[in-house]
N, C-alpha and C positions, 0 to 999 in steps of 0.2 A: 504494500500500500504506500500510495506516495505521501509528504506531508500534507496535503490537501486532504487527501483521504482518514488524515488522522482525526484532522480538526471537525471532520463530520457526524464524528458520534463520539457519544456521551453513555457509559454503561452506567446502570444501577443495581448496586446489588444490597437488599437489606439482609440484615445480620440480625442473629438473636441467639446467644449462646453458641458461636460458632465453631468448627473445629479447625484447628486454625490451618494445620498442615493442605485441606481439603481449599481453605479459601487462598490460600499463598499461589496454591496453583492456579486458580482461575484468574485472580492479580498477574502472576508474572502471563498468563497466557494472553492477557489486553495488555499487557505491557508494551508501550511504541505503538499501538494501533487505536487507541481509544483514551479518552479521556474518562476517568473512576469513580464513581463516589460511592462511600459506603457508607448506608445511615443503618446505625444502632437502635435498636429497638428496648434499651435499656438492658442490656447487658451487664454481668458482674463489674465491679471495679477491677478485676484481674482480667477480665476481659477485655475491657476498654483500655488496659494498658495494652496487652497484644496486638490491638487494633493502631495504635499509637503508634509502635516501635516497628510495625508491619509500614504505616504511614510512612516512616520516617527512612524506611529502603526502600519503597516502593514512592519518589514522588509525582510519580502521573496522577495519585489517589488523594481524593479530597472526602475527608472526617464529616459525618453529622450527626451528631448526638440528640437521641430524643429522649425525657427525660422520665418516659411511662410506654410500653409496649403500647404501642399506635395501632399495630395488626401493618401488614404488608401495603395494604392498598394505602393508607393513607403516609406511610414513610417515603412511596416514594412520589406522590404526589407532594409533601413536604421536601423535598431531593428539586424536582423538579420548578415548585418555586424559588426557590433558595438560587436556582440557577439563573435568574434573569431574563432582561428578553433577548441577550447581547446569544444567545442560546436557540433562537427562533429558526436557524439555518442549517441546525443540525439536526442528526437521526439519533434517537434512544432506544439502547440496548436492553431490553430488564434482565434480569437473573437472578434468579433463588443463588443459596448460598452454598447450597447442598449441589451443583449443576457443578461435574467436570468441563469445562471449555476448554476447544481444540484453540492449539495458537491459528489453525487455516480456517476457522469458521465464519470470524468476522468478516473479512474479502470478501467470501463468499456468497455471504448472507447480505453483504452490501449489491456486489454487482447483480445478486439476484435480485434485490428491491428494484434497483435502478431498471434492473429488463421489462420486470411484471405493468411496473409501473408506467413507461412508455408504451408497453403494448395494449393496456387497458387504459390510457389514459387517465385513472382513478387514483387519486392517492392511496395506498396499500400498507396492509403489514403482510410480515414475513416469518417465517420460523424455522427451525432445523428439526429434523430429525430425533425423537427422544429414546433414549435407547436405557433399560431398566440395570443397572451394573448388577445386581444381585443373580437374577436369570440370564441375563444376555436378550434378552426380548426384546423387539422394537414397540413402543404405543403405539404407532401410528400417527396416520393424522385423521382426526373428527370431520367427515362429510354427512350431507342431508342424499341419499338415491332416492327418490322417492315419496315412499312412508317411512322408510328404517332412514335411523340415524347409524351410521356406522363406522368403521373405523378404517381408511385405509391405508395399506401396506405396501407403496409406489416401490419400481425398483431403483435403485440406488446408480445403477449405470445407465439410466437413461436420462439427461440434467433437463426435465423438463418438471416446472415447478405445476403445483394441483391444486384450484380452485378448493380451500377449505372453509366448514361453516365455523369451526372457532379453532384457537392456538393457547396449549399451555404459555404460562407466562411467563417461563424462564426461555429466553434464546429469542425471544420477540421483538425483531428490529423496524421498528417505523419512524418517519417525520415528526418531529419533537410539534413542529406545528399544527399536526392530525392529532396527538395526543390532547393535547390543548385546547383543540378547538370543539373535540366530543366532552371535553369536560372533566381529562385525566380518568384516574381509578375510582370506582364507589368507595370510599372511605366505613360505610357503616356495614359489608361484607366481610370486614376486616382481614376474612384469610379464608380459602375454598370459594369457588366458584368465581373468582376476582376477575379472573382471566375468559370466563366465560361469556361472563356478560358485560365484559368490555368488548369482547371480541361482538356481541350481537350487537350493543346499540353502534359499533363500527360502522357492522356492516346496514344497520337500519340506516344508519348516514351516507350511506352511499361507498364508502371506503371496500377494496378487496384485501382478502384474506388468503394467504398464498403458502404452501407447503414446500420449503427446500429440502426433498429427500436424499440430494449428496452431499448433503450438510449433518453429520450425526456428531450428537453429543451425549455425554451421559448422566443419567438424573434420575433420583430415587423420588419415585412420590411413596407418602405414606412411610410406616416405621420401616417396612420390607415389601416385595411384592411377590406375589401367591401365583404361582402357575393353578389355572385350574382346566377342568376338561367342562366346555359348553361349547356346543360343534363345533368343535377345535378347540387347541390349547388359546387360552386369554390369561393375559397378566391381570391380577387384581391385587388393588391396593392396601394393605394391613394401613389403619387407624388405630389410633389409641379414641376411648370414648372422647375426648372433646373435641378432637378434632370430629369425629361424627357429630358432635353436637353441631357446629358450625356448618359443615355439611350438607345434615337434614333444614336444619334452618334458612339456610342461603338456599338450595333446591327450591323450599315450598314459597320462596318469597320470589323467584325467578318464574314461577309457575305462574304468580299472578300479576309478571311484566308483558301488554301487548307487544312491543316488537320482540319478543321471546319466537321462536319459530314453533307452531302448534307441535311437528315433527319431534322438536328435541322435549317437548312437556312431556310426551306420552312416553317415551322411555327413559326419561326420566325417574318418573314412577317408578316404574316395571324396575331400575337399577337401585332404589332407594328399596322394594322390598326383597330382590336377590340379596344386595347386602344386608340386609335384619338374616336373611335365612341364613347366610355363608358364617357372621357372626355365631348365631344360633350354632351350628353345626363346628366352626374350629374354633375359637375365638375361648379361652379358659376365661375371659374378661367379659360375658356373654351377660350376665344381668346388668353392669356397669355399661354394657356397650347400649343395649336395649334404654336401660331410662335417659341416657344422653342423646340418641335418635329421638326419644319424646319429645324431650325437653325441647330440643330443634323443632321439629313439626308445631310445637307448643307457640314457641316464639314466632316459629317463618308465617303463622295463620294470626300474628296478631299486629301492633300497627306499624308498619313501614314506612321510619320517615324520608328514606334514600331514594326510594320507589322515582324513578328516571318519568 
């Protein structure tokens, strides 16, 4: 990438109790190609020293401390103001913290924006490839065929990128000015589903959604992920109960957003009661799992004041 291409994006990655060997490398891997920020989500004081002394070898990266877990969405929307408008010109990278990044991904994931983007005319986001390190699995990427919401599994030797209805939110490169202009992250989703329903009122905005599948990176959703057999092998994601709390909650408040695609409500559902059953069935945290799905359903049915 040339300097030009440096000064065009801007990565964010929030932190919360991080582990640091895991974040050093995604650091040096935007290392010379990206501009860094990492906002703390109220981390240990041992922590925030790490993050210091990591700061202070690494100076592409710029510190943001928040002084109370914010939740994902709104740290980096706070990331994001904090960067001014001198910032309006460039593209923003998000990344979970937990996400291996290739030093070749970035390039990639830019020149790929720039094609989609000319070819559809439409301002676009982008994504790579998510790949589970525990199985070796690919997620795929999230399309509408139809009536089935599904997952597909592009091949990796053919560099043509694939019309998607939404993009996890780690490796998602778009115009810091598209970000901005839909309104940044929902702030009161705090964490689960963040990415989902940015990615919908996107594309209710007009903006395309683009899958770069020779782009692979690696990223653990959930505490592990679960090979299971449902015609064919599918990775599924081990939660701890509160993260299912947030979950079922954010689902059933997504369920009652219009530019929501009817498509993704209905198996929606149908994933919120396989997992109660997959729970039920492995899960030795199976009571605790159960009333934090309540709890969620509880809350996602009552008053939403985020509601787009």
């Amino acid at each position: 990438m040339t300097e030009a291409d440096n000064a065009r994006v801007i990565a964010v990655t929030v932190t919360f109790h991080p582990d640091p060997v895991q974040l050093e490398r995604q650091v040096l891997a935007l290392s010379g190609v990206a501009r860094h920020w990492l906002v703390d989500n109220a981390s240990t004081a041992a922590e925030r020293e790490g993050l210091r002394q990591l700061a202070e070898r690494h100076p592409h990266l710029q510190l943001l401390w928040l002084d109370h877990n914010m939740g994902l969405a709104e740290a980096i929307n706070r990331a994001v103001a904090a960067m001014g408008s001198q910032a309006d010109a460039t593209c923003l990278l998000l990344l979970d913290q937990d996400t291996d990044w290739s030093v070749t991904a970035l390039p990639l994931l830019l020149a790929a924006l720039d094609e989609v983007t000319a070819a559809s005319g439409v301002p676009c986001m982008v994504g790579p490839a998510l790949r589970d390190p525990g199985s070796g699995m690919n997620h795929g990427f999230h399309a509408i065929d139809g009536l089935r919401w599904i997952r597909r599994q592009p091949s990796i030797d053919r560099r043509v990128a694939v019309p998607v209805a939404s993009l996890n939110g780690s490796g998602s490169l778009l115009p810091l000015s598209l970000f901005r202009q839909v309104g940044g992250l929902e702030s009161g989703l705090f964490i689960d589903h963040v990415d989902t329903e940015f990615s919908f009122r996107l594309s209710a905005a007009g903006a395309g959604l683009w899958g770069v599948p020779w782009v692979q990176v690696d990223h653990a959703m959930g505490e592990r992920g679960r090979r299971i057999w449902l015609l064919g092998w599918r990775l599924f994601p081990d939660r701890s109960p509160a993260r299912h709390a947030y979950l079922y909650r954010n689902t059933v408040r997504l369920l009652r957003r219009s530019y929501v695609p009817a498509v993704w409500k209905f198996w929606a559902v149908l994933k919120l009661a396989l997992t109660a059953l997959l729970c039920l069935l492995y899960d030795p945290r199976r009571r605790a799992q159960w009333r934090a799905m309540g709890q969620g359903i509880r809350e996602g049915l009552g008053h939403d004041p985020d509601a787009k």
